[in-house]
C-alpha positions, -999 to 999 in steps of 0.1 A, spaced: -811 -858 572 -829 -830 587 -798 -810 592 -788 -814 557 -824 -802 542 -819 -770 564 -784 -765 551 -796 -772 512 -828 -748 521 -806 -722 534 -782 -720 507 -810 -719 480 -828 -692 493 -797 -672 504 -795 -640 478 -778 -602 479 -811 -587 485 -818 -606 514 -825 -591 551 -795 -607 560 -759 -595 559 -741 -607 527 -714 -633 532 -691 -609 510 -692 -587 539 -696 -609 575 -657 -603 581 -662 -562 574 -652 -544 537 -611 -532 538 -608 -503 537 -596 -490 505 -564 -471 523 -548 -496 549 -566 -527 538 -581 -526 579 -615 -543 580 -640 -526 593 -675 -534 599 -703 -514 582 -704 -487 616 -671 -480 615 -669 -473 578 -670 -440 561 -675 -437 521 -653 -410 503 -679 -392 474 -646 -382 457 -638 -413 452 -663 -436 455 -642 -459 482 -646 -468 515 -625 -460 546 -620 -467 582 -619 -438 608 -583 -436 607 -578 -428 571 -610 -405 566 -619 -372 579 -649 -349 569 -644 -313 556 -650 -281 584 -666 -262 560 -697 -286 546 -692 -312 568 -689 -341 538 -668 -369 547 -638 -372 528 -607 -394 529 -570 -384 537 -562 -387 496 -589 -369 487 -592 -339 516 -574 -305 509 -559 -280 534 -559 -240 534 -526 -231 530 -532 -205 556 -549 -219 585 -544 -251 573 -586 -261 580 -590 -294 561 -615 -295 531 -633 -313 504 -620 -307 468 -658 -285 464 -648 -259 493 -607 -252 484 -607 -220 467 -574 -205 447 -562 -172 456 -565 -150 425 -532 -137 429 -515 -163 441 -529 -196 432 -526 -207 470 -555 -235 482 -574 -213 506 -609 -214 526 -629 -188 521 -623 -175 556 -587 -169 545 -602 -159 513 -613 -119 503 -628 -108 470 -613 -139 458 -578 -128 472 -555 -142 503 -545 -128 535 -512 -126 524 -516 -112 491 -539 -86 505 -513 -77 534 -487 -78 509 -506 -55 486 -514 -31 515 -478 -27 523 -467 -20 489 -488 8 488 -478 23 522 -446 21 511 -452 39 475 -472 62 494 -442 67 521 -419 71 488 -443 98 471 -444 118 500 -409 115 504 -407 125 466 -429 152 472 -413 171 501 -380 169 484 -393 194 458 
């Protein structure tokens, strides 16, 4: 009878604000990905989102350090550094997803090399242009 009183006593009292773990979560939350289970250590929360991950299917950005999941994270087209969806910048000519490493005055490397050798070569034309007269 005593066994049976602790087990009614226990499941009376037993609420989501408890000290205890919730029964929702003694296996571990899935994560939201791969459907793995992973216990609350192991788990990382996307703020993109709002869902949880394991380790496999989350990363953090290199810039800010957030944690962000696989869906969610972005790359720099250039280097190819992996960031949240607040530290991808666009190129301005280009549109490209860049860091702002690869990033100057709000332009690429690229576009910026490109732009450079367009104007040795107009300058290479001019002067070409200029001695022929």
């Amino acid at each position: 009878c005593d066994f049976f009183n602790i087990i009614e006593s226990t499941l009376n009292t037993y609420n989501p604000d408890s000290p205890y773990v919730s029964i929702g979560d003694w296996e571990g939350t899935p994560c939201y990905d791969c459907g793995y289970v992973c216990d609350q250590d192991s788990r990382y929360y996307c703020e993109t989102c709002n869902n949880d991950f394991c380790d496999e299917c989350s990363s953090y950005c290199r810039v800010c350090n957030e944690t962000v999941c696989l869906g969610c994270a972005g790359k720099c087209s250039l280097c190819e550094t992996l960031l949240c969806k607040d530290c991808v910048k666009e190129c301005q000519v280009c549109n490209s997803k860049c860091c702002e490493k690869c990033l100057e005055d709000g332009i690429c490397n690229i576009c910026i090399d490109e732009r450079n050798e367009n104007e040795e070569i107009e300058k290479q034309e001019y002067e070409l242009e200029f001695n022929n007269k």
